[in-house]
Every structure is written in C-alpha cells, then in structure tokens.
DSSP file (Angstrom, degrees, kcal/mol; ACC not computed):
  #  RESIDUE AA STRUCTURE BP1 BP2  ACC     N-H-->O    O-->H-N    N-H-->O    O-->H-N    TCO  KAPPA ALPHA  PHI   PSI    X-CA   Y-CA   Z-CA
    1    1 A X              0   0    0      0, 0.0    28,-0.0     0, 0.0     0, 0.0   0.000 360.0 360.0 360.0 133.0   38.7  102.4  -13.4
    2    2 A X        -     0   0    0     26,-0.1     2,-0.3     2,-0.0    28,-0.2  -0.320 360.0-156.7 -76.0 168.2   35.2  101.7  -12.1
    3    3 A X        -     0   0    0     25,-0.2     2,-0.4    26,-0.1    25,-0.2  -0.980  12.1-135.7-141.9 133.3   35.1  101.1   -8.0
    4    4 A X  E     -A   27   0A   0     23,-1.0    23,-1.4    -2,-0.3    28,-0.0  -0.934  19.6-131.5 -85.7 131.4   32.1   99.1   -6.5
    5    5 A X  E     -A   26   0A   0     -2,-0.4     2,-0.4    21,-0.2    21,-0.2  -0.173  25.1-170.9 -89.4 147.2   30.9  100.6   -3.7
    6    6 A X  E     +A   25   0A   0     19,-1.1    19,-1.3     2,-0.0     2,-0.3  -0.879   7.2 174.1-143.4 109.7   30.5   98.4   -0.6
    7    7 A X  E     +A   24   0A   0     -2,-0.4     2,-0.3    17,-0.2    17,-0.2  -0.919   1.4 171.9-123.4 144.1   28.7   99.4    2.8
    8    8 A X  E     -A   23   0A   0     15,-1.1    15,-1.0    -2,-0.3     2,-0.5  -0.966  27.8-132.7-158.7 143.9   28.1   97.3    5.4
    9    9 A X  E     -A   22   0A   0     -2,-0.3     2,-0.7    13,-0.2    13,-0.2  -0.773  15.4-156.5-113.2 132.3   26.7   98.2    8.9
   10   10 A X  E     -A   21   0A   0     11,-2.4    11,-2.0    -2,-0.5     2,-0.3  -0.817  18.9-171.5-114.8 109.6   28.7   96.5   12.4
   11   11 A X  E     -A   20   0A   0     -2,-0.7     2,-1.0     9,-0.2     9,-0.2  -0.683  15.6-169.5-106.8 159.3   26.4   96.5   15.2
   12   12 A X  E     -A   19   0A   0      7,-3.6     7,-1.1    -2,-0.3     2,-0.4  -0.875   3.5-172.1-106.5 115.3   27.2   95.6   18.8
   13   13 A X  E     -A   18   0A   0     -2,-1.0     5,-0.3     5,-0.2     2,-0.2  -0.966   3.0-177.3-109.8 145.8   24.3   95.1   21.4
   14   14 A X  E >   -A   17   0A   0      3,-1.8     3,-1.1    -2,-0.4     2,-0.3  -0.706  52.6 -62.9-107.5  59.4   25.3   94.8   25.1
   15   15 A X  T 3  S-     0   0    0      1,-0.2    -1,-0.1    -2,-0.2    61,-0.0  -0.843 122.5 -19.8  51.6-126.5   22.4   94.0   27.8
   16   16 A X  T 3  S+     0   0    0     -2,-0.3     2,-0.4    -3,-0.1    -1,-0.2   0.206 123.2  85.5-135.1   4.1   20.8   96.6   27.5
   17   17 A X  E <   +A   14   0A   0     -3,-1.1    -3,-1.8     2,-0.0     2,-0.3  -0.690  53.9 179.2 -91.4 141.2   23.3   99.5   25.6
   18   18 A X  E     +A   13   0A   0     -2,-0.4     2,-0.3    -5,-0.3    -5,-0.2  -0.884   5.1 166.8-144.1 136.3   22.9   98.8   21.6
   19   19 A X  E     -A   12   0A   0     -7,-1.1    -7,-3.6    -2,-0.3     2,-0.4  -0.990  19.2-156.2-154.8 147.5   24.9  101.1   19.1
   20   20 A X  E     -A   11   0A   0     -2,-0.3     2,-0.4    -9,-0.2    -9,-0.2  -0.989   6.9-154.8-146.0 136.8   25.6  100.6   15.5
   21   21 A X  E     -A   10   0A   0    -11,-2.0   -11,-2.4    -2,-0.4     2,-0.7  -0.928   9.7-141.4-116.1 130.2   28.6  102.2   13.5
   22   22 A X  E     +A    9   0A   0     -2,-0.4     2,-0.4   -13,-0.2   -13,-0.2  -0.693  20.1 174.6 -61.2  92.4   28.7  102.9   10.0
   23   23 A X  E     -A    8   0A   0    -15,-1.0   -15,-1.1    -2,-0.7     2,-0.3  -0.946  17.4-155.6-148.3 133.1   31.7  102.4    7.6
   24   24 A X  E     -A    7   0A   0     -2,-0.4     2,-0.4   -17,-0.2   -17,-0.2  -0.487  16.9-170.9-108.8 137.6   31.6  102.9    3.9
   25   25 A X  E     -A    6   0A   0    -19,-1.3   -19,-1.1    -2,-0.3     2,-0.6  -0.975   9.7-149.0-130.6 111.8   34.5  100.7    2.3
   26   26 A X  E     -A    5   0A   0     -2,-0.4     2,-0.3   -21,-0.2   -21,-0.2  -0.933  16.1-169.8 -97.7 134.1   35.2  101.2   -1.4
   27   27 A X  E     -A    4   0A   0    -23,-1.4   -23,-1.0    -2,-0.6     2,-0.8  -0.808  25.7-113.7 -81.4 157.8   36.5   98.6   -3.9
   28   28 A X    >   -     0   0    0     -2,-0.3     2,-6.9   -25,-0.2     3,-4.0  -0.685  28.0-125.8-101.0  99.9   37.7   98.1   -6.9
   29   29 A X  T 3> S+     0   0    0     -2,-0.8     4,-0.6     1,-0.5    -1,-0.1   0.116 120.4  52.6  -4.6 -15.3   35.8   96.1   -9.1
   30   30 A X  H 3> S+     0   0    0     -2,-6.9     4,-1.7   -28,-0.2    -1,-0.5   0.810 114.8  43.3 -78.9 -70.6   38.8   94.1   -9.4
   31   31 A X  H <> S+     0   0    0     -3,-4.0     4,-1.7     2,-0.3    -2,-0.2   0.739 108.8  53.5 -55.0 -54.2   38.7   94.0   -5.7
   32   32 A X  H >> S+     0   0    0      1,-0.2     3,-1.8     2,-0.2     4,-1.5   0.971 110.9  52.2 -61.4 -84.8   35.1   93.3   -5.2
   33   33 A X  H 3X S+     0   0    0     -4,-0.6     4,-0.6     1,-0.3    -2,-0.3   0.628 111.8  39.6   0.8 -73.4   35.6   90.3   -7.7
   34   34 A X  H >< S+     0   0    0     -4,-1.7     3,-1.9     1,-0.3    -1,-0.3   0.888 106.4  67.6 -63.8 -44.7   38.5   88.4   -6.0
   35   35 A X  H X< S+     0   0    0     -3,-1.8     3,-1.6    -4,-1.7    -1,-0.3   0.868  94.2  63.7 -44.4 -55.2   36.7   89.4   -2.4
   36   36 A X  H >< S+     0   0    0     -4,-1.5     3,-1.0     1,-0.3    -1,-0.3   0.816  90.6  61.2 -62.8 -27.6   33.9   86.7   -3.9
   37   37 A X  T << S+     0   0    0     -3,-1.9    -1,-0.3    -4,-0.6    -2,-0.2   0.768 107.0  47.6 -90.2 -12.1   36.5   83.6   -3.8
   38   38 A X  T <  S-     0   0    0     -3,-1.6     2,-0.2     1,-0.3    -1,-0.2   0.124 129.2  -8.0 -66.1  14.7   36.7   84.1    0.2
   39   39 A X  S <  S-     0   0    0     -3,-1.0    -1,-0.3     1,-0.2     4,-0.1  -0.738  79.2 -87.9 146.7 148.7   32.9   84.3    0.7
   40   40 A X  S    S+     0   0    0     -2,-0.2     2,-0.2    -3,-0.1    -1,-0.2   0.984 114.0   3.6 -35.6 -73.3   29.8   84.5   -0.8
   41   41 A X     >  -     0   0    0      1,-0.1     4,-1.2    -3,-0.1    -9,-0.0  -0.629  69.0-120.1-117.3 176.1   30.2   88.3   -0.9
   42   42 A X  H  > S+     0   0    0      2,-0.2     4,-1.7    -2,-0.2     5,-0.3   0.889 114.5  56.0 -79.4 -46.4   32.8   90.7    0.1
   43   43 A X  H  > S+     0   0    0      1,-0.3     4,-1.7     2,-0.2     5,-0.2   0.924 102.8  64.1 -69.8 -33.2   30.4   92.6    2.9
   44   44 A X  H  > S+     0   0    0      1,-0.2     4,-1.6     2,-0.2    -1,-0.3   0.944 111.5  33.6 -13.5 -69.2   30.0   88.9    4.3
   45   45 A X  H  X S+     0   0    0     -4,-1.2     4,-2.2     2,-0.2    -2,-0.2   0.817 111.9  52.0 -69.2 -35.8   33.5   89.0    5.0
   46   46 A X  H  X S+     0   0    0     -4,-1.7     4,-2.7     1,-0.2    -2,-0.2   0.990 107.9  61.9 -58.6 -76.5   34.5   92.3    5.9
   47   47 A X  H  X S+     0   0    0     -4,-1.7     4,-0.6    -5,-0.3    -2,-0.2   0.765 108.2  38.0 -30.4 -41.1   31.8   92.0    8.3
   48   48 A X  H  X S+     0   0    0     -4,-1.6     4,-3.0    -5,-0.2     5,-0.3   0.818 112.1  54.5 -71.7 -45.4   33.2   89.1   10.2
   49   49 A X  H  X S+     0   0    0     -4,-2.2     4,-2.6     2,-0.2     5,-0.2   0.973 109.6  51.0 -57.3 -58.2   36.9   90.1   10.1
   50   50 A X  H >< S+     0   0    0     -4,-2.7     3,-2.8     2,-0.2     4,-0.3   0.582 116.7  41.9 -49.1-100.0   35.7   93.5   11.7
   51   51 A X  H 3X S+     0   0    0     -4,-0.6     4,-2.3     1,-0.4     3,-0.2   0.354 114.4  47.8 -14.2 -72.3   33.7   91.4   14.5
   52   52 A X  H 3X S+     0   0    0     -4,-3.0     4,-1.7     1,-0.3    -1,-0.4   0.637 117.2  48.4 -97.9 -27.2   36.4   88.8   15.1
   53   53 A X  H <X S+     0   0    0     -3,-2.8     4,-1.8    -4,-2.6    -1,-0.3   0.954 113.8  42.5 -56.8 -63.3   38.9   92.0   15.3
   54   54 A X  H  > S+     0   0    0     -4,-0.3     4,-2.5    -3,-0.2    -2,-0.2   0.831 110.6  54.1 -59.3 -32.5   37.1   93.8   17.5
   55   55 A X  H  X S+     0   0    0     -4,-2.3     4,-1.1     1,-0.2     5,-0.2   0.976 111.0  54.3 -53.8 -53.7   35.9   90.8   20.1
   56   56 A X  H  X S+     0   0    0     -4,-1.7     4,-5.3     1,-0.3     5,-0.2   0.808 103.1  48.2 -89.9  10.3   39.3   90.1   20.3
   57   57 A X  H  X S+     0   0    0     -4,-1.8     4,-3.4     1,-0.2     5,-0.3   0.926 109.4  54.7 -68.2 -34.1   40.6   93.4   21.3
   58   58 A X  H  X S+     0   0    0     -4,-2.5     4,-0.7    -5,-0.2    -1,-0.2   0.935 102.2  56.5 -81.2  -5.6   38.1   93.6   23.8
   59   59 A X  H >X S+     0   0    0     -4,-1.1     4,-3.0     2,-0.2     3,-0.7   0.891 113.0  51.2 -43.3 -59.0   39.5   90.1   25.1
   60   60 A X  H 3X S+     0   0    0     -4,-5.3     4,-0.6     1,-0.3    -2,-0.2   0.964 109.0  38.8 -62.5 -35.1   42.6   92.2   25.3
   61   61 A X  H 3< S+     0   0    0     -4,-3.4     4,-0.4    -5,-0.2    -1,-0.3   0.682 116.9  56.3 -84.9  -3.0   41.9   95.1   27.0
   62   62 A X  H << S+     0   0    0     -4,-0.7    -1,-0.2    -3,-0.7    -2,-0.1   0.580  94.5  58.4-127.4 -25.4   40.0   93.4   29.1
   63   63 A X  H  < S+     0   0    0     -4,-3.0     3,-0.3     1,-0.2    -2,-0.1   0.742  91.9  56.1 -64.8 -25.4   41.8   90.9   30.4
   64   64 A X  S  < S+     0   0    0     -4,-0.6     2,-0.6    -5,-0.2    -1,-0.2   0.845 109.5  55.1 -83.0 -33.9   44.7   92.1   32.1
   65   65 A X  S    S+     0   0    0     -4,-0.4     2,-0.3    16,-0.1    -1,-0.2  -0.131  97.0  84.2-114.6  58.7   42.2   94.3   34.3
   66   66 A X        -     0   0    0     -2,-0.6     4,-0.1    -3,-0.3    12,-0.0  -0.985  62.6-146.2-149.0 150.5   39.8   91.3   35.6
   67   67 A X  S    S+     0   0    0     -2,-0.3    -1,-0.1     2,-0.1     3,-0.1   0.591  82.4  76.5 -29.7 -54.1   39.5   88.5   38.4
   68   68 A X  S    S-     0   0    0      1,-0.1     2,-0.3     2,-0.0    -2,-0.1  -0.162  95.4-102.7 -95.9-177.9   38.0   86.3   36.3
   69   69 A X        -     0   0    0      1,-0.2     4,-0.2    -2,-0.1    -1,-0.1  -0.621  39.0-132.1 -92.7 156.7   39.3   83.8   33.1
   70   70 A X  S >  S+     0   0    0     -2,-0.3     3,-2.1     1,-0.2    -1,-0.2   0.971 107.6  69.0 -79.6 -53.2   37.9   86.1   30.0
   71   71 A X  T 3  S+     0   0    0      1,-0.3    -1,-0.2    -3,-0.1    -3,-0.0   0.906 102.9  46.9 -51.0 -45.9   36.3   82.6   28.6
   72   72 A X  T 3  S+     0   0    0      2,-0.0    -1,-0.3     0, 0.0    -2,-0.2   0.546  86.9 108.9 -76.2  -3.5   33.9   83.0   31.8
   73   73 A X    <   -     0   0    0     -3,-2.1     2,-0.3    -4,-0.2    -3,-0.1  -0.327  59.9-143.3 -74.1 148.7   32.9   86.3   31.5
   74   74 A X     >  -     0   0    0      1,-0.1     4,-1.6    -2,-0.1     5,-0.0  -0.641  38.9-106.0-107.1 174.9   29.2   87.4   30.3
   75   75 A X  H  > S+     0   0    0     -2,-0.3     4,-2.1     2,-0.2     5,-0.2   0.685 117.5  69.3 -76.5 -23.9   29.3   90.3   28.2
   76   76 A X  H  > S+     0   0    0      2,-0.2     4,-0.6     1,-0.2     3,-0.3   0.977  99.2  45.7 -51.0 -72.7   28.1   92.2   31.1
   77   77 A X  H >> S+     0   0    0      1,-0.2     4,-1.7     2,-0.2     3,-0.8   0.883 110.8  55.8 -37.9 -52.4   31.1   91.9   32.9
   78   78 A X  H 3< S+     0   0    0     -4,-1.6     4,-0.3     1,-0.2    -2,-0.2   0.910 110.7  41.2 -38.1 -57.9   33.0   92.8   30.0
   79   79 A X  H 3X S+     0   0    0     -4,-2.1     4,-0.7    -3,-0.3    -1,-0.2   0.524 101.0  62.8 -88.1  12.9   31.4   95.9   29.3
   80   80 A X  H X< S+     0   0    0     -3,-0.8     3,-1.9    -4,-0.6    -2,-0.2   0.932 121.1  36.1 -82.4 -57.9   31.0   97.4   33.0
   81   81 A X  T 3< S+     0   0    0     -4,-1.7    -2,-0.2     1,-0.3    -1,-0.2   0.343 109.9  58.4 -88.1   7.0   35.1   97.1   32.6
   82   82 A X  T 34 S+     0   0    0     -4,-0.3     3,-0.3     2,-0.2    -1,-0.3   0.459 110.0  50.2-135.3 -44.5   35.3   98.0   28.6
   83   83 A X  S << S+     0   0    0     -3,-1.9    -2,-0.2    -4,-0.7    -1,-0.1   0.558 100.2  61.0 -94.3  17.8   33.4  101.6   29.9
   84   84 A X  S    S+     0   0    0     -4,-0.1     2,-0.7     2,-0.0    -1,-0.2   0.420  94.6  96.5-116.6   4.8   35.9  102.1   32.6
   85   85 A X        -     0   0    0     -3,-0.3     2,-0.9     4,-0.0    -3,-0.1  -0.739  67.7-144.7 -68.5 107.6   38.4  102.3   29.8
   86   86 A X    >>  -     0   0    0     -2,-0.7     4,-1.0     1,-0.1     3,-0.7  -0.771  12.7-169.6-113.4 126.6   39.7  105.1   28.2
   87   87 A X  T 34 S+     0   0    0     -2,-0.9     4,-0.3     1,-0.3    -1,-0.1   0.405  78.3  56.1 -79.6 -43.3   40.1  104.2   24.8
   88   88 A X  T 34 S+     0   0    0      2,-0.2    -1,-0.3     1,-0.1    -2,-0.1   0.444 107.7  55.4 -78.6  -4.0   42.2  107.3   23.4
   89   89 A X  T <> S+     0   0    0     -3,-0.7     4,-2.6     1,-0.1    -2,-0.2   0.915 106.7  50.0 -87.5 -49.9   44.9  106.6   26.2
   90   90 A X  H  X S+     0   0    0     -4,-1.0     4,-0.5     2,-0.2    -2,-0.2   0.603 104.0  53.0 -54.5 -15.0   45.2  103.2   25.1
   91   91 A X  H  4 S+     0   0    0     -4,-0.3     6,-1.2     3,-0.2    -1,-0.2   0.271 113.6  49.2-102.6   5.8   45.8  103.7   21.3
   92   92 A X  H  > S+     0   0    0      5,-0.3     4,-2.6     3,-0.2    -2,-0.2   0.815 108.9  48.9-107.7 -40.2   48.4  106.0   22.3
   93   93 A X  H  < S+     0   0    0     -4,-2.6    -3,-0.1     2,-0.2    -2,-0.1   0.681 124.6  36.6 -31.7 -39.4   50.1  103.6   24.8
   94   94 A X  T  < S+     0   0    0     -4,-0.5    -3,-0.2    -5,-0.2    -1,-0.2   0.696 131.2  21.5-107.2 -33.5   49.9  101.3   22.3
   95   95 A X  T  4 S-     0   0    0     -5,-0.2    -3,-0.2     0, 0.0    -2,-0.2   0.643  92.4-121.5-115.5 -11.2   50.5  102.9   18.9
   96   96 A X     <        0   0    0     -4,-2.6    -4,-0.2     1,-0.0    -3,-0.1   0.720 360.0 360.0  90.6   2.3   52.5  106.1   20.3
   97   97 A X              0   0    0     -6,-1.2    -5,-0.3    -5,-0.0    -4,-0.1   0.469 360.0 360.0-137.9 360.0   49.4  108.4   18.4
C-alpha cells in the first residue's frame, strides 16, 4: 500500500521566546484522500487541531494556578506561569506515566 507522507511544522511564538517543533505524520493514501473532505488539505487540518489542542491545555494548566479569568490573560502572563510548570509531573498526575 502506498503511504503519503505529510509534514507540517507547529510554531509557538511568545513575546519574545519563539520555538518551533517538528512532527512528521504519515498517511495512507487512502487517509490523505478522505483528510481532503475536512479541509483543503490534510496539513491544514492537522495543523489546527494540534493548535486548538494545545491552546487549550495551556488554558488548563493554567488556570487553576492564576488570579486572573484565563479569557483576560496576555500570553505573557500565561507563559511566566506555563514555565513554572513542570510538565513531566503533570502527565504523570494526570495519565499515571
């Protein structure tokens, strides 16, 4: 079975921190295909779900340990509390691995 190959790059910028993560997705040509009736293209989409996944986790984590409503928050605020996180303590808290 042939697989189309799909790469698509998700960057974050923050004031003044910017970092960009890499993740190679393969499909199956079958896969890629069907991916096209939810979006122009598949890496269109993927690329948004990953975004809209990750914004709201950081809504989550982020919420319980602020002052403020999360809707009022600048991204500034977000991430001064987003680095005071540690990240592998939570996905163990939370998933037990």
């Amino acid at each position: 079975m042939k697989k189309a190959i799909l790469t698509f790059v998700m960057s974050l910028s923050i004031v003044t921190m910017a970092y960009a993560v890499d993740y190679t997705i393969t499909l199956t040509a079958e896969q890629d295909k069907a991916m096209g009736v939810l979006s122009v293209t598949a890496q269109a989409w993927i690329q948004h779900a990953a975004e809209n996944k990750a914004n709201k986790m950081i809504n989550r984590l982020v919420d319980p340990l602020s002052d403020k409503k999360i809707s009022k928050m600048t991204a500034a605020e977000k991430k001064v509390i987003l680095d005071g996180i540690d990240i592998a303590a939570e996905r163990i808290k939370r998933h037990g691995r």
